[in-house]
N, C-alpha and C positions, 0 to 999 in steps of 0.2 A: 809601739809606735805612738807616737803623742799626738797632740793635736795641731799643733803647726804642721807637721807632716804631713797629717790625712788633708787639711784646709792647703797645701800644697798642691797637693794632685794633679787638682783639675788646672791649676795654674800650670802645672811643669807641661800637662799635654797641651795648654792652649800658646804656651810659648815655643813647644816643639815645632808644632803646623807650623806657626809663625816663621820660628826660625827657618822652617825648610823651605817656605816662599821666597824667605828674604832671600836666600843661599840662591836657588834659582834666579831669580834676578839678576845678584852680583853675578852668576857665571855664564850669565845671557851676555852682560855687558863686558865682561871679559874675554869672551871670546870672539867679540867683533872688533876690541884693538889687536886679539894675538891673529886672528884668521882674514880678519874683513868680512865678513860671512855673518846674516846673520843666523842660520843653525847651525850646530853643534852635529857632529857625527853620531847617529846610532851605533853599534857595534853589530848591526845585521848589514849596514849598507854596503852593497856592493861594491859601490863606486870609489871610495873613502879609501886612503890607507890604512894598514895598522899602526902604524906611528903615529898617523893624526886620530884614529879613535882610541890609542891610550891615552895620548898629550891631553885629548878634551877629560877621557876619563879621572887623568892622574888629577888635572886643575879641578874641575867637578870635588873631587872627594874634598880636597883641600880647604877650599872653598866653603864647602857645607861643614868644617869637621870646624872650622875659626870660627864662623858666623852662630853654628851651635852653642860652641862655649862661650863667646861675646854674650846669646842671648841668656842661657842657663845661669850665666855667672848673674848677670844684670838682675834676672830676675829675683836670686837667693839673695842680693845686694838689699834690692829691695823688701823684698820680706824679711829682713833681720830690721832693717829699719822702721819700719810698720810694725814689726810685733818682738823685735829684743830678741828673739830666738833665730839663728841660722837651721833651714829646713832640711840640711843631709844627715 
């Protein structure tokens, strides 16, 4: 493993959190134009359909799987440009 690599690390885990905040967000706000509502169904709630806690589930994963790779990508974008080397 080289050196850009290991100086990678701590970068990939602080754009992960990152990215998993942002992801929560988008899928806060996306779920108050698809429901009106602003929570999102647990999948313990009683009340809730199963249809509406997949729909929230399926969007949820979606959601965070984009905004991970937007970030991931962004960040390798930048470390090649910073240091000439792509860190995967």
């Amino acid at each position: 493993m080289n050196g850009t690599k290991i100086a990678y690390k701590p970068v990939g885990l602080v754009l992960g959190a990152t990215s998993g905040m942002l992801a929560g967000l988008v899928f806060k706000q996306a779920w108050k134009l698809i429901e009106g509502e602003g929570d999102a169904p647990d999948a313990t709630d009683e009340h809730r359909s199963w249809k509406e806690i997949l729909l929230a589930a399926a969007i949820q994963g979606a959601i965070f799987a984009v905004v991970k790779a937007a970030v991931d990508r962004s960040g390798a974008v930048a470390t090649r440009r910073v240091t000439g080397v792509w860190p995967g």
